[in-house]
C-alpha positions in Angstrom: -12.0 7.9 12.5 -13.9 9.2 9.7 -13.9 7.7 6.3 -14.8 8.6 2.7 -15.4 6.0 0.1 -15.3 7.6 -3.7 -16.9 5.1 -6.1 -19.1 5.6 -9.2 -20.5 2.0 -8.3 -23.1 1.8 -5.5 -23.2 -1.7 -4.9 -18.8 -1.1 -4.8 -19.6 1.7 -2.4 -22.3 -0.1 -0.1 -20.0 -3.1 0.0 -17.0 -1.1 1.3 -19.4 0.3 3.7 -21.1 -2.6 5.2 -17.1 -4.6 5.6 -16.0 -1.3 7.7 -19.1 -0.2 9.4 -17.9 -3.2 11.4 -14.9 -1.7 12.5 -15.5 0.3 15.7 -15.1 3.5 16.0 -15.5 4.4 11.6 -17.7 6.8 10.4 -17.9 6.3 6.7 -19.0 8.9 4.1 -19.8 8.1 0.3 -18.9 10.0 -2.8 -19.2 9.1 -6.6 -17.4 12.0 -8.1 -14.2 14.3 -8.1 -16.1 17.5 -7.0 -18.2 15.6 -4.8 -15.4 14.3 -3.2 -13.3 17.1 -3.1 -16.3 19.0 -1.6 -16.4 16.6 0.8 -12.6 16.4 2.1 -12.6 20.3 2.4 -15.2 19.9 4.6 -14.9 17.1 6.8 -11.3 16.1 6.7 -11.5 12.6 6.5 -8.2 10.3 7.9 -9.0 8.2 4.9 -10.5 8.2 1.7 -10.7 5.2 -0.5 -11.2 6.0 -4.0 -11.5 4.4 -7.4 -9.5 5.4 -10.2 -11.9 5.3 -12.9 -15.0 7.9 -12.1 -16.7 7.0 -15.1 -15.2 9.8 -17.7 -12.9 11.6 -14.7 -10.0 10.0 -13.0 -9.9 9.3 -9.0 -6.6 10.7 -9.0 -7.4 14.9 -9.8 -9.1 14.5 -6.4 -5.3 12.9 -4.7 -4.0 16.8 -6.4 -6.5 19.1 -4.8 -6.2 17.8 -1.6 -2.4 17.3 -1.7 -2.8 21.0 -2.9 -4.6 22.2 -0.1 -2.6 20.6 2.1 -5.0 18.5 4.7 -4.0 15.3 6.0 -6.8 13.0 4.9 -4.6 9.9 3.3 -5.6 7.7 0.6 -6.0 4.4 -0.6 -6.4 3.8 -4.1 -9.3 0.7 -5.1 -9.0 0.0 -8.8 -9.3 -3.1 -11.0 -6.6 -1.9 -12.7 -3.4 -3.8 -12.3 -1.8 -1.6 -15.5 2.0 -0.7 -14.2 1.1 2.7 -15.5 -1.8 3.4 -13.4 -0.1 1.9 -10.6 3.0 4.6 -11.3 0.5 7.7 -11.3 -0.5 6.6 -8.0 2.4 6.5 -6.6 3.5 9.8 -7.7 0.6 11.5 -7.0 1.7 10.3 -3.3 -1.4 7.7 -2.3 -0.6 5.9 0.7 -2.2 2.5 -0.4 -3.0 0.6 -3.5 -5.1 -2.5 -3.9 -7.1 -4.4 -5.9 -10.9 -5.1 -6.3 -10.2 -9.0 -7.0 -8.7 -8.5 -4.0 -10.6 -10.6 -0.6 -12.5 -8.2 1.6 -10.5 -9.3 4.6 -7.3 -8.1 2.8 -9.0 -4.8 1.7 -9.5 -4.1 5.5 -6.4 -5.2 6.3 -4.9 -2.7 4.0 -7.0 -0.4 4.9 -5.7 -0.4 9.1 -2.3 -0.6 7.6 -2.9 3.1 6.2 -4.5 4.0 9.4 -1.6 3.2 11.0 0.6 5.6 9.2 2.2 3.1 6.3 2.1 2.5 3.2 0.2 -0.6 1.9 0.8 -2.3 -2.2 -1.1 -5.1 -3.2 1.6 -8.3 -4.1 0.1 -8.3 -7.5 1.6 -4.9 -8.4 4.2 -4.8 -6.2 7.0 -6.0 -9.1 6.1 -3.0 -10.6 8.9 -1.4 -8.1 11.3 -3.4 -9.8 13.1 -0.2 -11.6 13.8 0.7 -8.6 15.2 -2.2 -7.0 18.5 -3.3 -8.0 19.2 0.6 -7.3 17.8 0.7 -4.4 19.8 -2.6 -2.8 23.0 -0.7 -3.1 21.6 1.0 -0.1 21.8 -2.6 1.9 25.5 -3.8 3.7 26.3 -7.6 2.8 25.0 -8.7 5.6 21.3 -7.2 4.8 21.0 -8.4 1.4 22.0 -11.9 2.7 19.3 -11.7 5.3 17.1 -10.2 2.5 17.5 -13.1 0.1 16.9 -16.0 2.9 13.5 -13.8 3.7 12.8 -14.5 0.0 13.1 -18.2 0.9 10.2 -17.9 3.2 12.4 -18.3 6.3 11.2 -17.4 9.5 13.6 -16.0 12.1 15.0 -18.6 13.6 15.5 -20.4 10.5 17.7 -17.0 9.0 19.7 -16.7 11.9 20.7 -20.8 12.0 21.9 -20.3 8.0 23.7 -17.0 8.7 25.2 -18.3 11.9 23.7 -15.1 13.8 21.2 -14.6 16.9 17.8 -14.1 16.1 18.2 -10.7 17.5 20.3 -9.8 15.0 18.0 -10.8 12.2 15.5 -8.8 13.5 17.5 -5.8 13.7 18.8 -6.3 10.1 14.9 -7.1 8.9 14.0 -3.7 10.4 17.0 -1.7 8.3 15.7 -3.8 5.4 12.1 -2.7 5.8 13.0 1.7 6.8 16.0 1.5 3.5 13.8 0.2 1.1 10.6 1.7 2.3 8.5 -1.9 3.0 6.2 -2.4 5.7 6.3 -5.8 6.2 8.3 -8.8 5.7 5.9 -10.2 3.4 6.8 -7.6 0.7 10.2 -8.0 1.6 10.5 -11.3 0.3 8.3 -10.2 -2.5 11.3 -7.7 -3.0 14.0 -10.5 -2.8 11.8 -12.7 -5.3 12.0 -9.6 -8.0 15.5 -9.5 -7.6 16.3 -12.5 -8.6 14.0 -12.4 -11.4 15.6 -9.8 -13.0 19.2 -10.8 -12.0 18.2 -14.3 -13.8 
């Protein structure tokens, strides 16, 4: 799997490099610029590139556009210390595939980062509530029976525990955990509750 890493900070850039040049199997490439980057997508095709959004006077994301535009399949993950919701927005309609922050824990950047490889979509917890225009909408897409199982996922119930309140088998929770997660477009459980925690904070 090859890798590109677009960062106008070396030590940023040689930090991300040493956590996944541990990873086997990742060759990892290093950009600090837009056409540097782009130049560098054309021509290798990455599966990944992790990029900054701030590229000292240019932003990360006119390099998400030219490659969207040319259509190749590298995917991105956006690395910012930016938690602003509007920042977090323009990622997510330029079509990034991950977002995460540098305060983040370098076992949690990786983490995210083998998410993405995997084909999802990864958003850091702390931005996460910025989904919460959508939500309300988005839980008309749940039955009853989902949303209950949604808000007892809030609680931090495990399994077992859901299915004892709801009077269902476990089976049946993880069926209904696995509609949650493909309606609402989560990719784990974790965000799920995050989800069911937003909820309530705008409902209250």
């Amino acid at each position: 799997m090859k890798v590109l890493i677009v960062d106008d900070h070396p030590l940023v850039r040689k930090g991300l490099l040493s956590a996944l040049a541990m990873e086997d199997g990742i060759i990892v490439m290093e950009a600090s610029n837009v056409e540097e980057a782009v130049r560098l997508i054309s021509r290798q095709n990455p599966d990944i590139a992790i990029i900054d959004l701030r590229l000292g006077n240019e932003n990360g994301l006119e390099i998400v556009s030219s490659v969207k535009a040319q259509k190749l399949s590298t995917r991105f993950i956006v690395l910012t210390s930016s938690s602003k919701k509007e920042d977090f927005l323009h990622a997510q309609n330029s079509g990034v595939e991950g977002y995460i922050l540098k305060e983040s824990f370098i076992e949690d950047i990786v983490y995210a980062f083998h998410v993405v490889a995997r084909g999802k979509k990864f958003i850091d917890p702390e931005v996460l509530h910025f989904r919460t225009d959508e939500t309300v909408q988005n839980m008309d897409m749940l039955t009853v029976r989902e949303q209950e199982v949604l808000y007892e996922l809030g609680k931090g119930l495990c399994n077992n525990q859901i299915a004892s309140e709801l009077f269902i088998s476990e089976h049946t929770v993880k069926k209904h955990i696995s509609c949650i997660l493909s309606k609402l477009g989560l990719n784990h459980r974790t965000e799920a509750a995050l989800y069911a925690n937003n909820l309530l904070t705008i409902r209250n």
